[in-house]
PADREN-617155 format. One record per residue: x, y, z of N, C-alpha, C in turn; residue number from 0. Coordinates in nm, 2 decimals. Example, Ala and Ser with C-alpha at 12.3 -4.5 7.8 and 13.67 -1.06 7.14 Angstrom:
neast,nnorth,nup,caeast,canorth,caup,ceast,cnorth,cup,pos
1.32,-0.57,0.78,1.23,-0.45,0.78,1.32,-0.33,0.78,0
1.28,-0.22,0.71,1.37,-0.11,0.71,1.29,0.00,0.79,1
This chain:
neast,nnorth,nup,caeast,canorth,caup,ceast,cnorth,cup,pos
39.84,22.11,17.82,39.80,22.05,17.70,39.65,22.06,17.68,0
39.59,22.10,17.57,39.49,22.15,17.54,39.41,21.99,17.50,1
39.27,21.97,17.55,39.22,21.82,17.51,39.22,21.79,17.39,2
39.25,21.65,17.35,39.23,21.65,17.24,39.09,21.57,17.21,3
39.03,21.58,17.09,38.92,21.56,17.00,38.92,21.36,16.97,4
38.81,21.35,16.99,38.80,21.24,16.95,38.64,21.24,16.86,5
38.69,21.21,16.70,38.56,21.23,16.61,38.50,21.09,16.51,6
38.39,21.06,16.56,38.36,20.98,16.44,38.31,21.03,16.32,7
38.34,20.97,16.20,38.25,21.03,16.11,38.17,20.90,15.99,8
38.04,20.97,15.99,37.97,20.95,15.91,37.96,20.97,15.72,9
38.05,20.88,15.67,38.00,20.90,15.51,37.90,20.85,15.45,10
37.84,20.95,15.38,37.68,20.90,15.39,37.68,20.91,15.19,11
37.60,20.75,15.16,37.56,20.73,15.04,37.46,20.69,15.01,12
37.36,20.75,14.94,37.21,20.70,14.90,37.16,20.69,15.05,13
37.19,20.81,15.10,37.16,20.80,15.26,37.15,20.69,15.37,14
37.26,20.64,15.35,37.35,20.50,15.45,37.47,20.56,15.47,15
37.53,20.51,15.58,37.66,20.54,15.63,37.72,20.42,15.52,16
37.86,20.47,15.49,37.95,20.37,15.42,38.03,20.37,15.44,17
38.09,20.27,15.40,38.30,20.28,15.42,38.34,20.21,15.37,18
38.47,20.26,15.30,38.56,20.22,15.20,38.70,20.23,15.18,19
38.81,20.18,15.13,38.93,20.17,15.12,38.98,20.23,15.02,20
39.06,20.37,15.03,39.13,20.49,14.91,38.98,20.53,14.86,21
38.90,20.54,14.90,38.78,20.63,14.84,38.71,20.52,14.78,22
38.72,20.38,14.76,38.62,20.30,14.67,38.60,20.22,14.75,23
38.55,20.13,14.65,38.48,19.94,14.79,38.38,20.00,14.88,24
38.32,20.08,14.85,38.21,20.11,14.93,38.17,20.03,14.97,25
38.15,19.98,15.15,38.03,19.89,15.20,37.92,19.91,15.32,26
37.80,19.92,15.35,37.68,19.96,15.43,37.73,19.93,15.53,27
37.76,20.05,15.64,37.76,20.05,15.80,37.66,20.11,15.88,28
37.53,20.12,15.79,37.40,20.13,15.91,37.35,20.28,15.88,29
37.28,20.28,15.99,37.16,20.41,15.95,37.27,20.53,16.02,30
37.21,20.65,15.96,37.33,20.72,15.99,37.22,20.81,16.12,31
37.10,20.80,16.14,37.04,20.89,16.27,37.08,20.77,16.39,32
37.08,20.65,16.35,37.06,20.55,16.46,37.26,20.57,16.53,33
37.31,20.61,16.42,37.47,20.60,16.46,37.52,20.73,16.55,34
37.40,20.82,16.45,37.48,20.89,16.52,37.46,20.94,16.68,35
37.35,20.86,16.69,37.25,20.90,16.84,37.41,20.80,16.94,36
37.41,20.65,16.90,37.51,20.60,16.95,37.65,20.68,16.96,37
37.68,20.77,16.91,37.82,20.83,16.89,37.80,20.93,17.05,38
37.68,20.99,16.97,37.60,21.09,17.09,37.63,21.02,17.27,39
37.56,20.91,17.26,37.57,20.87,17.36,37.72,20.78,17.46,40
37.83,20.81,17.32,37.92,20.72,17.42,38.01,20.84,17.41,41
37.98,20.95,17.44,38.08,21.07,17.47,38.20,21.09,17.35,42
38.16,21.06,17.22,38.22,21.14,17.08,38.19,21.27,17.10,43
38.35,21.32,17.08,38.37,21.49,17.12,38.28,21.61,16.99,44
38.29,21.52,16.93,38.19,21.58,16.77,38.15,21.45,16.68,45
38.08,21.53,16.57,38.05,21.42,16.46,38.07,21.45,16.35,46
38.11,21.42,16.24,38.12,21.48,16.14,38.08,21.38,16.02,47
38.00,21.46,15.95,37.86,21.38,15.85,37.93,21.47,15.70,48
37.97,21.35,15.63,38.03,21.42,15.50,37.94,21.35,15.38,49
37.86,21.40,15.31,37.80,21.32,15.18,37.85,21.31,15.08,50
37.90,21.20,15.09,38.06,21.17,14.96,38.04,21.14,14.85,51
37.93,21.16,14.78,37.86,21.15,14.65,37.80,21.28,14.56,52
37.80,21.36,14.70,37.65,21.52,14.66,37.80,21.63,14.52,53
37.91,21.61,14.56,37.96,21.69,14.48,37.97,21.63,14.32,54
38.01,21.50,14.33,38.06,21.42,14.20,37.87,21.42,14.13,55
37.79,21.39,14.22,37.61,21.42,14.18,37.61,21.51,14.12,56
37.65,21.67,14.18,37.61,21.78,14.15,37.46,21.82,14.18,57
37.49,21.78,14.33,37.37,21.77,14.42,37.38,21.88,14.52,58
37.26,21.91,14.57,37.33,21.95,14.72,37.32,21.83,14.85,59
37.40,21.89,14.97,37.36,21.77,15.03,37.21,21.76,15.12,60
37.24,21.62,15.15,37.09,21.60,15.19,37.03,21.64,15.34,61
37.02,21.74,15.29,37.00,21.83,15.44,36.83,21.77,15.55,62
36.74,21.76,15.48,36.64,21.70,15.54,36.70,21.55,15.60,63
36.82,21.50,15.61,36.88,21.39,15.69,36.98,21.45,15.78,64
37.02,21.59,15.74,37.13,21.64,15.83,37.05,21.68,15.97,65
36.91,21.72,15.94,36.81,21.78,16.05,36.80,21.62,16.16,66
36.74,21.55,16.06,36.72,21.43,16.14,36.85,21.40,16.26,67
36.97,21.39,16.19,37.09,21.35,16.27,37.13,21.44,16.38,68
37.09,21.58,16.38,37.12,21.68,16.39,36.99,21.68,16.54,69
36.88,21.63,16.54,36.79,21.62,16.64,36.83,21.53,16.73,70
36.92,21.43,16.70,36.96,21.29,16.74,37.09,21.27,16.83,71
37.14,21.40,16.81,37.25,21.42,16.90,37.25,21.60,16.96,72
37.39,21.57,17.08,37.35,21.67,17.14,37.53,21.77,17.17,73
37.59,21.70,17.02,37.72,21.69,17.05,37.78,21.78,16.86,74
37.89,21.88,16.92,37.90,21.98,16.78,37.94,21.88,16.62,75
37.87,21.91,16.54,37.80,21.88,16.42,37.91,21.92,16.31,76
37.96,21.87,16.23,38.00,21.91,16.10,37.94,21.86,15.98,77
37.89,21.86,15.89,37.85,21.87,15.76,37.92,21.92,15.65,78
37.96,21.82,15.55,38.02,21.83,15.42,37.94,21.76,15.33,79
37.99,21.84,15.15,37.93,21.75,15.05,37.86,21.86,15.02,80
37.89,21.86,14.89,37.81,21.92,14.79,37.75,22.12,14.80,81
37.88,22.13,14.91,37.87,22.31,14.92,37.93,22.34,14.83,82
37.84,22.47,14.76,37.88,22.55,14.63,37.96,22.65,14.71,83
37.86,22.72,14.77,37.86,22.89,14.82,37.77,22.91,14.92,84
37.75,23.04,15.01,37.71,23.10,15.09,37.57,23.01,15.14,85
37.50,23.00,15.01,37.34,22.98,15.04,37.36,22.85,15.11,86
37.46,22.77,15.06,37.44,22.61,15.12,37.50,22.58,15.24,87
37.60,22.68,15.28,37.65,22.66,15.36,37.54,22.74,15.49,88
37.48,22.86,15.47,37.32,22.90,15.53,37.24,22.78,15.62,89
37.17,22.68,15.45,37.09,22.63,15.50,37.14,22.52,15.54,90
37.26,22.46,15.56,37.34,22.34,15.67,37.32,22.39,15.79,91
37.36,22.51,15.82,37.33,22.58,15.93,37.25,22.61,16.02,92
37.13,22.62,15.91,37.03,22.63,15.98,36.93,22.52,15.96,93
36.97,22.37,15.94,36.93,22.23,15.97,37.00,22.17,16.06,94
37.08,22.26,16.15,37.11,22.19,16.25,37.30,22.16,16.27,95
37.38,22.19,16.19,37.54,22.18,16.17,37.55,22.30,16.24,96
37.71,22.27,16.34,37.72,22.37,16.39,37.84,22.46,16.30,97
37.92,22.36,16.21,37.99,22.38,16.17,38.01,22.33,15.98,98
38.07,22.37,15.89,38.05,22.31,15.77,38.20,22.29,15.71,99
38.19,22.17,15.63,38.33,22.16,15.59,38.32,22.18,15.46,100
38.43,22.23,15.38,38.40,22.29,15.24,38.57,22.24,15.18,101
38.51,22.19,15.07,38.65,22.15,14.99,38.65,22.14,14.82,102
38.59,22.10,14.71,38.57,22.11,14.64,38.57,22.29,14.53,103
38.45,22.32,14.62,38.46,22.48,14.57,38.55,22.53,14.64,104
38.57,22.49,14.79,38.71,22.65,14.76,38.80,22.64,14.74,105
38.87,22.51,14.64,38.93,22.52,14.53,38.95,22.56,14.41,106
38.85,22.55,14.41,38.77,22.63,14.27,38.74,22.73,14.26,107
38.70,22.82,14.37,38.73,22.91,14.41,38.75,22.99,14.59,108
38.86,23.02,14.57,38.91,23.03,14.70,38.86,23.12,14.78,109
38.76,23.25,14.72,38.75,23.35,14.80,38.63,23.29,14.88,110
38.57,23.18,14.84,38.47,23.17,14.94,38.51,23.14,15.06,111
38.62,23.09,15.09,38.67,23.11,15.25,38.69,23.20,15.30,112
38.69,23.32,15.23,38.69,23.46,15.32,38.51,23.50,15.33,113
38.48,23.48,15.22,38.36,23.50,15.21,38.27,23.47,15.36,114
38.27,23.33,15.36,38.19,23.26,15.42,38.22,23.25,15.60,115
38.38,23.30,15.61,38.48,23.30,15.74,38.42,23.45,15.77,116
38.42,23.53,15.67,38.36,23.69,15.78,38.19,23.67,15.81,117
38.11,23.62,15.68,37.99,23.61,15.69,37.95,23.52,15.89,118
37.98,23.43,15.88,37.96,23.32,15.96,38.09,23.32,16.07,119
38.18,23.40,16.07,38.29,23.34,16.16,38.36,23.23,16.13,120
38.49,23.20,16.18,38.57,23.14,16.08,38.55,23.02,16.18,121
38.52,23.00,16.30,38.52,22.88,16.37,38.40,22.77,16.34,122
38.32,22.85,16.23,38.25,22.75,16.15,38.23,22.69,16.05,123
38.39,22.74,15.93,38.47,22.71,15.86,38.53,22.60,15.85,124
38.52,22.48,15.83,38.65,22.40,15.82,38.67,22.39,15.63,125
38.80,22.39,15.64,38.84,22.33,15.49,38.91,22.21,15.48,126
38.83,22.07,15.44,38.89,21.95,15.40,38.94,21.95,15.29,127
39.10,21.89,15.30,39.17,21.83,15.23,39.22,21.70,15.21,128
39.16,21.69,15.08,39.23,21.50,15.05,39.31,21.54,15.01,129
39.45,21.48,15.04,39.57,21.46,15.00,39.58,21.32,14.95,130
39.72,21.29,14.85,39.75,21.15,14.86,39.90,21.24,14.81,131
40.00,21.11,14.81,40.17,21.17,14.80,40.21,21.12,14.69,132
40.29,21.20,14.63,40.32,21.18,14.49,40.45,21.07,14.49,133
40.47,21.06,14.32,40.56,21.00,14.33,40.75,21.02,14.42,134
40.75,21.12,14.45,40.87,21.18,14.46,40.84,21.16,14.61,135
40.73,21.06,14.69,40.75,21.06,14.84,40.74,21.18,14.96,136
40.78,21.28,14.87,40.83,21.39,15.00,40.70,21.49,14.97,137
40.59,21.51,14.89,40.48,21.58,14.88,40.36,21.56,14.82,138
40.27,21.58,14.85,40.13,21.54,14.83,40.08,21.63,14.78,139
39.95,21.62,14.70,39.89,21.70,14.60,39.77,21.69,14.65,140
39.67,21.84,14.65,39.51,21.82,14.70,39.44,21.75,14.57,141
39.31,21.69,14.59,39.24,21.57,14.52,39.11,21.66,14.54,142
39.01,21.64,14.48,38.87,21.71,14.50,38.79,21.64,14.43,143
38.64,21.65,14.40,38.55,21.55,14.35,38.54,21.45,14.42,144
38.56,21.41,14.55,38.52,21.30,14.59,38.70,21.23,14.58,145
38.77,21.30,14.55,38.96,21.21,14.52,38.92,21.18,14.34,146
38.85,21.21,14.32,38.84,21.19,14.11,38.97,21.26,14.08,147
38.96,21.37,14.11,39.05,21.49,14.03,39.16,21.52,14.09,148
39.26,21.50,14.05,39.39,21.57,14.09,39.44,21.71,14.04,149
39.46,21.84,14.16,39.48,21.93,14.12,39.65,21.91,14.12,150
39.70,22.05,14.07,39.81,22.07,14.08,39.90,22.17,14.22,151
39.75,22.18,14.35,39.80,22.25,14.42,39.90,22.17,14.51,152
40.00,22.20,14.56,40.06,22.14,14.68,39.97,22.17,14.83,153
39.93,22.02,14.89,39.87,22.03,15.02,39.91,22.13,15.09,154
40.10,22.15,15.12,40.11,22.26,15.23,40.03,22.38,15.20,155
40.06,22.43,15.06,40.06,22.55,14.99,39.90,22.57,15.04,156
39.82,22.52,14.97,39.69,22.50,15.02,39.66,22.48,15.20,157
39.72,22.47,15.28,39.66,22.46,15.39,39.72,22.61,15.46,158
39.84,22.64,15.40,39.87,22.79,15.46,39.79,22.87,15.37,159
39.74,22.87,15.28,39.64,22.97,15.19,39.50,22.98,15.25,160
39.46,22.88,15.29,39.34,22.82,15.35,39.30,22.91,15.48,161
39.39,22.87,15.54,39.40,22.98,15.69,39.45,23.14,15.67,162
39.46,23.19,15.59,39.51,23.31,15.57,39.37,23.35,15.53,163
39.30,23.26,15.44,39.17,23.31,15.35,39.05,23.34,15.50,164
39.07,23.23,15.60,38.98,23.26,15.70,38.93,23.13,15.78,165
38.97,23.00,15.71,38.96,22.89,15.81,38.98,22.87,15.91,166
38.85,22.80,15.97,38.88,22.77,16.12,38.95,22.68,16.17,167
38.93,22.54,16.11,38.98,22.42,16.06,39.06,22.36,15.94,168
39.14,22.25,16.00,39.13,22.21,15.84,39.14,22.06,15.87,169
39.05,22.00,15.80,39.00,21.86,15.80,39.08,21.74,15.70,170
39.23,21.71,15.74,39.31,21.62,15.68,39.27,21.50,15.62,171
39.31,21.43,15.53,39.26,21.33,15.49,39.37,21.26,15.39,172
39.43,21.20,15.46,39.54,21.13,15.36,39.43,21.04,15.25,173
39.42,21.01,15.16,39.33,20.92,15.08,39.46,20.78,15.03,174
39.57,20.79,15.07,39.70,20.66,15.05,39.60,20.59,15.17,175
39.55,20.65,15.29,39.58,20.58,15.41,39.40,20.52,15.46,176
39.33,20.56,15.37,39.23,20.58,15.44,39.10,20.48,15.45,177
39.10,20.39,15.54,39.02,20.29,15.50,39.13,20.14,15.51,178
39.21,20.18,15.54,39.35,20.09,15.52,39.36,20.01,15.69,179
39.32,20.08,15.80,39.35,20.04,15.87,39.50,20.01,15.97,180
39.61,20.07,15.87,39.73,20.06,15.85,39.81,20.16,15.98,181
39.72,20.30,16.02,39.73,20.38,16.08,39.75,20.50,15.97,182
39.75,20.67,16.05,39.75,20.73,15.98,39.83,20.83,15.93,183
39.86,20.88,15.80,40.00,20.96,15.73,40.03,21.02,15.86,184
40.12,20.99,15.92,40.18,21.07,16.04,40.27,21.20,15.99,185
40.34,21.14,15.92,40.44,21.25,15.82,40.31,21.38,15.76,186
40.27,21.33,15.71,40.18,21.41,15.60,40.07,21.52,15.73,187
40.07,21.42,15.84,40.00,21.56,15.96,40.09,21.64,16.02,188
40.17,21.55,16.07,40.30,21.67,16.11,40.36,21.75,16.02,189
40.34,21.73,15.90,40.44,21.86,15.82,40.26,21.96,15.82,190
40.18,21.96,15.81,40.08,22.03,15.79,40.05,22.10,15.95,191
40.05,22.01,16.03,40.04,22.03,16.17,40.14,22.14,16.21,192
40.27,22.12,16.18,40.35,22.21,16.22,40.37,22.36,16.15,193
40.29,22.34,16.01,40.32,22.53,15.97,40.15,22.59,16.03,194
40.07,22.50,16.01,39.90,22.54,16.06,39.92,22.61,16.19,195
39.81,22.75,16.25,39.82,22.84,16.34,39.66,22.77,16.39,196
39.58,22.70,16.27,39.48,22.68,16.34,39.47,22.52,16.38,197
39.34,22.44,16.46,39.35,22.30,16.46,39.37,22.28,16.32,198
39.43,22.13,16.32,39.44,22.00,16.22,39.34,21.88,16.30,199
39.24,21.84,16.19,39.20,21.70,16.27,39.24,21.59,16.17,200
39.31,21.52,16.20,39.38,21.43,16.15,39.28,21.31,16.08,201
39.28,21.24,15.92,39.17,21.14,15.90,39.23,21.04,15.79,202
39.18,20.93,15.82,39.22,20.85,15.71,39.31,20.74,15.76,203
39.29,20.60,15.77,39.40,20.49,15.83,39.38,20.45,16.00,204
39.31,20.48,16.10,39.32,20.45,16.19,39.25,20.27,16.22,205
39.31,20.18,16.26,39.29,20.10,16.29,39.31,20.03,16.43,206
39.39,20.12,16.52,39.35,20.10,16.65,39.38,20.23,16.70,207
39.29,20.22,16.86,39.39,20.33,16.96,39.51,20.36,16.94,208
39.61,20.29,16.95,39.76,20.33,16.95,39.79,20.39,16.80,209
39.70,20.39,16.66,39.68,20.49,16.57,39.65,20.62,16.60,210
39.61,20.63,16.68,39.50,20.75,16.69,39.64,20.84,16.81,211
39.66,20.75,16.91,39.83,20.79,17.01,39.86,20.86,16.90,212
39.95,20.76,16.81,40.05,20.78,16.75,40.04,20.95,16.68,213
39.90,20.98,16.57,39.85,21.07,16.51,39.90,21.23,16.60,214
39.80,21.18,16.74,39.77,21.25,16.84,39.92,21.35,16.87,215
40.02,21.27,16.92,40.14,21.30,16.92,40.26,21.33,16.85,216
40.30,21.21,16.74,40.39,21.26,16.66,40.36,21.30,16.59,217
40.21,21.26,16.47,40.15,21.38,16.40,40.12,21.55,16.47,218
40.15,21.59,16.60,40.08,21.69,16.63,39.94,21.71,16.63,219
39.82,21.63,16.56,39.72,21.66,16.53,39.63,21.69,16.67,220
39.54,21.81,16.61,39.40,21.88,16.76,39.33,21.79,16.76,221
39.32,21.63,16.65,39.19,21.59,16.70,39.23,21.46,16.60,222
39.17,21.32,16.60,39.11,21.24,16.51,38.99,21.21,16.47,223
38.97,21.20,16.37,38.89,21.17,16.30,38.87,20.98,16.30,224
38.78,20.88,16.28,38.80,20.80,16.24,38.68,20.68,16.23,225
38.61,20.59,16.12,38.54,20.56,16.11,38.51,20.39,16.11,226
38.59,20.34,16.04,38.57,20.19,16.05,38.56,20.10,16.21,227
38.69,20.16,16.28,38.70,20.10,16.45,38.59,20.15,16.48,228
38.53,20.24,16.48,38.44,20.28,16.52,38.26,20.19,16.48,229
38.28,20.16,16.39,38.11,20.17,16.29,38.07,20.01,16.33,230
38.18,19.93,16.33,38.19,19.79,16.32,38.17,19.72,16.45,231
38.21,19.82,16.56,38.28,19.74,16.70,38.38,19.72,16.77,232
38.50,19.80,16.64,38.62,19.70,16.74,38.65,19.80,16.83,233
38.68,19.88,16.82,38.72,19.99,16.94,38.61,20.04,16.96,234
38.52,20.08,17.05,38.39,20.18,17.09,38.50,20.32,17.17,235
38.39,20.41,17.13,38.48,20.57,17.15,38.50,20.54,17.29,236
38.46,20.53,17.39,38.50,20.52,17.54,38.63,20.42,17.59,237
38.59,20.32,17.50,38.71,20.22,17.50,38.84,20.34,17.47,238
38.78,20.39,17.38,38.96,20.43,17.27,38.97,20.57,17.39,239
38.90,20.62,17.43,38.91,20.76,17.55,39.02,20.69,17.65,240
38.98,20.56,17.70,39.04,20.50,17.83,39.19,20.49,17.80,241
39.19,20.42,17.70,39.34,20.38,17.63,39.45,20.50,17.65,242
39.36,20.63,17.54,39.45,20.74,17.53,39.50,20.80,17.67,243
39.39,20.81,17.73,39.39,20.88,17.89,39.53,20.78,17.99,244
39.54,20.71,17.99,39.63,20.60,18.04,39.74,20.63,17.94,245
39.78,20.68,17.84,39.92,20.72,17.81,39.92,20.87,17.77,246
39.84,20.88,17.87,39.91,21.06,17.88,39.84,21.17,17.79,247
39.70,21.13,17.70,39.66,21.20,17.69,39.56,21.23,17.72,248
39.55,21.40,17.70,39.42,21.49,17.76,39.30,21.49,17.72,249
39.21,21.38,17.73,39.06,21.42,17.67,38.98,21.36,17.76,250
38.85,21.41,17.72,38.74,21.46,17.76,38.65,21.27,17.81,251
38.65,21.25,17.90,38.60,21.13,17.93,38.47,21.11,17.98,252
């Protein structure tokens, strides 16, 4: 069994961490260099820093804070928000992300995942999708703008296209689940989990270790994502490592 990932992540607004329930209710969870030095230091397998405002702005993201965060830890980096194309995905790169998450444009247009997957290598590629599930239960639709906009792609369709185009990743995000606490679309990772050739990191809903089990396992998912247990206190990442390791799973302690 290959380890699995344990990720906090950082949504960053008006340059503050924040967190919210289905993408709204935004509320202040702290400085985002101070957090993420703490993430750093309690053995989070990665970090991932998404600026949930820079696309619906029509901004880029705020990269003179990705350097800061980026000095502050010593542990692999992802950065999202407000990537058009090549150039922005560049200068993330070279402010310190080891890795960049792209969702918005390469919906819009898709070849930038081949684009940017030969330029750069595809292991520094992730493609995030918000999903939420439609009426009919049994399929979800990708969301983009921040979850504003609903396209008409189907999730699967999009995550097998995704990987064919050159992704390394693909960064899940149920938006029914996310901020809820409730645990996360288990259904919605395992059907994506099971056609994907590359990781799935699973996001959106975890409210305890035994979410993150649950994900881990019957979702199939290479990794979680998860931010509220995390930002607040209730689970600290070492706590949630010990838990998982004690039922059987493989990670990094």
């Amino acid at each position: 069994m290959l380890t699995k990932r344990i990720i906090p992540c950082l949504d960053i607004k008006d340059g503050r961490v924040v967190k919210g329930i289905n993408f709204l209710n935004l509320r202040d969870a702290g400085d985002p260099v101070e957090t993420a030095s703490v993430y750093g230091g309690q053995g989070a397998d990665e970090l991932v820093f998404l600026d949930i405002t820079a696309t619906i702005e029509k901004r880029k993201t705020l990269v003179e804070l990705v350097r800061k965060v980026s000095g502050a830890i010593s542990i692999p980096f992802t950065v999202g928000g407000g990537v058009r194309g090549i150039d922005d995905i560049t200068n993330l790169l070279r402010s310190g992300a080891d890795k960049v998450s792209i969702n918005s444009a390469a919906v819009k247009r898709e070849e930038l995942i081949r684009e940017s997957s030969e330029k750069f290598g595809s292991q520094c590629i992730i493609i995030a999708i918000d999903a939420k599930k439609n009426r009919d239960g049994r399929t979800w639709n990708v969301y983009i703008d921040a979850g504003r906009t609903r396209t008409d792609m189907d999730v699967l369709e999009w995550a097998r296209k995704a990987e064919k185009l050159g992704a390394g990743e693909i960064l899940l995000t149920s938006m029914d689940a996310d901020g809820t606490k409730q645990g996360y679309d288990v259904e919605l990772t395992r059907a994506v989990s099971s056609l994907a050739g590359i990781p799935v990191i699973a996001s959106g809903g975890a409210g305890s270790p035994g979410h993150i089990y649950d994900v881990l396992t019957e979702g199939g998912a290479d990794a979680a994502l998860a931010a509220s247990i995390f930002h607040y206190g209730q689970y600290p990442v070492p706590e949630t490592k010990r838990y998982l390791k004690k039922r059987g799973i493989k990670v990094r302690i």
